[in-house]
C-alpha distance (Angstrom), angle and dihedral (degrees) to the residues before:
residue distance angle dihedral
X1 . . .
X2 3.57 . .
X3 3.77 135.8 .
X4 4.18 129.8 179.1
X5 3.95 102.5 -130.6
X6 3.30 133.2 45.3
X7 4.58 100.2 -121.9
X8 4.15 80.0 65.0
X9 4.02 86.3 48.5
X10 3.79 90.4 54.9
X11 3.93 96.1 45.8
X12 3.36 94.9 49.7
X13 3.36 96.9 44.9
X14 3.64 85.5 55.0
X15 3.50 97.8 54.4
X16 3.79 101.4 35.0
X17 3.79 128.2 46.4
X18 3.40 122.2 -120.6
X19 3.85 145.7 -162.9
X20 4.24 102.3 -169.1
X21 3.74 136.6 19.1
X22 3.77 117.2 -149.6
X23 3.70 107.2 -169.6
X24 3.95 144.2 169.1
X25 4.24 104.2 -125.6
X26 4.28 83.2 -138.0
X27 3.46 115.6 51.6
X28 4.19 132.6 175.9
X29 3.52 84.6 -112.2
X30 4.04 117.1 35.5
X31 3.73 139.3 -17.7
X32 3.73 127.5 -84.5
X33 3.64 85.2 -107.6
X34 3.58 95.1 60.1
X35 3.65 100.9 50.2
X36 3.87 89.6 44.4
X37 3.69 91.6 59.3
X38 3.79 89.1 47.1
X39 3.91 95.3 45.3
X40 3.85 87.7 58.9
X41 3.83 85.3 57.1
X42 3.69 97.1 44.9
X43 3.55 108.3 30.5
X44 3.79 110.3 3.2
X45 3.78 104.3 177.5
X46 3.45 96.5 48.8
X47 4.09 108.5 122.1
X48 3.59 106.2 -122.9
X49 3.98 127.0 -149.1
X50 3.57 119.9 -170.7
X51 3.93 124.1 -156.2
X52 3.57 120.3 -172.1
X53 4.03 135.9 129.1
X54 3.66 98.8 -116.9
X55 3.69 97.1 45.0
X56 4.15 98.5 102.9
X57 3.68 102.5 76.2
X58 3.97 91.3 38.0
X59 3.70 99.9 39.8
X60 4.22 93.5 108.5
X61 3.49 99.0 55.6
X62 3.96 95.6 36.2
X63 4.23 86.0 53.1
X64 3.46 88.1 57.4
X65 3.93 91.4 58.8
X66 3.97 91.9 71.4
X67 4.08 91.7 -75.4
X68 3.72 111.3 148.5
X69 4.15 87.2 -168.6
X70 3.33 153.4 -0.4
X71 3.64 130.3 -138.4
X72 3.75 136.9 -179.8
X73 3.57 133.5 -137.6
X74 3.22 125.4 -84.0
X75 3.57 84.8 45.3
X76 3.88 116.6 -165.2
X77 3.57 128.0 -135.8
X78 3.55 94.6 -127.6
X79 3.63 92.5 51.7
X80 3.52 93.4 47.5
X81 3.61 98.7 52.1
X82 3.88 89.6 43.9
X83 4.20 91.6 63.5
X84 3.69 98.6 43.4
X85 3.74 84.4 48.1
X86 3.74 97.2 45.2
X87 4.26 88.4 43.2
X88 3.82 90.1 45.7
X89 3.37 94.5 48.5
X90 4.20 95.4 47.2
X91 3.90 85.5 58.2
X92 3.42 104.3 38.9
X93 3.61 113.2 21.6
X94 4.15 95.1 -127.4
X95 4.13 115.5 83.5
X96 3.99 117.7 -117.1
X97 3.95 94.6 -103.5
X98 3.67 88.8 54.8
X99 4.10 90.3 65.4
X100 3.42 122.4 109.8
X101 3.39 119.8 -115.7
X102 3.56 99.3 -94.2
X103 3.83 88.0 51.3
X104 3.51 97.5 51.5
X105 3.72 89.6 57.4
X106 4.15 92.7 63.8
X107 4.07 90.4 94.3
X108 3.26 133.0 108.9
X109 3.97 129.9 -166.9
X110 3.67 121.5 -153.7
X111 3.59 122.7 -165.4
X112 3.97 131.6 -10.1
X113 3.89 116.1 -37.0
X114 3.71 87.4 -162.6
């Protein structure tokens, strides 16, 4: 799924389960900050990635917040694929890629990637 603010994050993610959170830090609508505090109310075991442009020289303090990882922009595809795997794969044993296809469709992107 994916959805460009983060109020339509927070209702789906309180209607659907899912495994990963892909989301932009600034949103139209609130703060990465913001929505990470409500995630761990509404869906606290959900791995959460974070993609910004500023992230690099913040990224220890912002992990601390709940974060499960940090990602610049541009982000590539490789790299991408290569934390979700590596988070998936700390929680449950089995990489991303390995899910079937019902699996793989329990993400949820929040904001622009680009």
């Amino acid at each position: 799924d994916s959805v460009p603010t983060g109020c339509e994050a927070l209702e789906s993610l309180g209607t659907k389960d899912y495994d990963v959170v892909l989301f932009e830090w600034h949103l139209p609508d609130m703060d990465g900050t913001f929505l990470l505090d409500r995630m761990r109310d509404v869906s606290p075991d959900v791995i959460k990635i974070v993609f910004t442009s500023w992230m690099l020289e913040e990224e220890e303090s912002v992990v601390l917040t709940g974060l499960n990882a940090c990602l610049n922009k541009p982000i590539a595809v490789q790299d991408l694929l290569t934390v979700v795997d590596g988070e998936c794969e700390k929680r449950t044993g089995r990489v991303f890629n390995e899910h079937t296809e019902k699996q793989r469709e329990r993400r949820i992107t929040v904001g622009s990637m680009t």
